[in-house]
N, C-alpha and C positions, 0 to 999 in steps of 0.2 A: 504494500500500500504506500501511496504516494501523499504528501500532505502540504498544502498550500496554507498559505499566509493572510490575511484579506486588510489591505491597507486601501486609506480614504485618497492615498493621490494616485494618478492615472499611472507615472512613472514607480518603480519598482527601486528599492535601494541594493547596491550590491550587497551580496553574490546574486541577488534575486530576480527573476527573468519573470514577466506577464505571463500570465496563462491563465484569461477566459476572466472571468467576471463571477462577483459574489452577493449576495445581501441585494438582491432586486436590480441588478448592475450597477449601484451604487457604489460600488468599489470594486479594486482589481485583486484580482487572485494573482499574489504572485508565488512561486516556485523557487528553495533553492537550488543553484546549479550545482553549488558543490556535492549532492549525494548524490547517487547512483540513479539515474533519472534520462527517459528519453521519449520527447516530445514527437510523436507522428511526423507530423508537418517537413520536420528538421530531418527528419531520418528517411523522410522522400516518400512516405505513403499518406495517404489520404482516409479521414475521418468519416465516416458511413455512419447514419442511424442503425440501429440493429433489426430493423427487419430487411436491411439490404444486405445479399448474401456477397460475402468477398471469395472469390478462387482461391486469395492466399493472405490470411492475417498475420501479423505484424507486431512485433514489441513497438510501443508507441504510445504516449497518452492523449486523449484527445479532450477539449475542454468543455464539452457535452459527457457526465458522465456514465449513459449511458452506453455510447457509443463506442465504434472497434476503429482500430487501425488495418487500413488492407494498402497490401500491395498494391494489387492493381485493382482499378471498378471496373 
């Protein structure tokens, strides 16, 4: 499990990287980089609702969290 931070300004303080939105989009979720963590997007796959089936999922987090990382759609 992965665990975000939720601060009141749009920018993140290092080590801390954006990801996704919290508390009504009122604030930004942000993410440390320094632990062992890898965002979808950055790792070249692409974030799907879960009723769309991927051919090939993916370590990846997506900032929906229901949602998967796939390889390809």
């Amino acid at each position: 499990k992965y665990h975000g931070f939720c601060f009141h300004s749009k920018a993140c303080p290092t080590p801390f990287v954006a990801f996704g939105t919290c508390s009504w989009r009122q604030k930004t979720c942000c993410v440390d980089t320094t632990s062992n963590f890898h965002i979808c997007k950055d790792e070249g796959g692409h974030c799907v609702p879960p009723e769309i089936k991927c051919p090939q999922e993916q370590l990846g987090l997506c900032p929906h969290k229901a949602w998967k990382c796939c390889k390809d759609v």
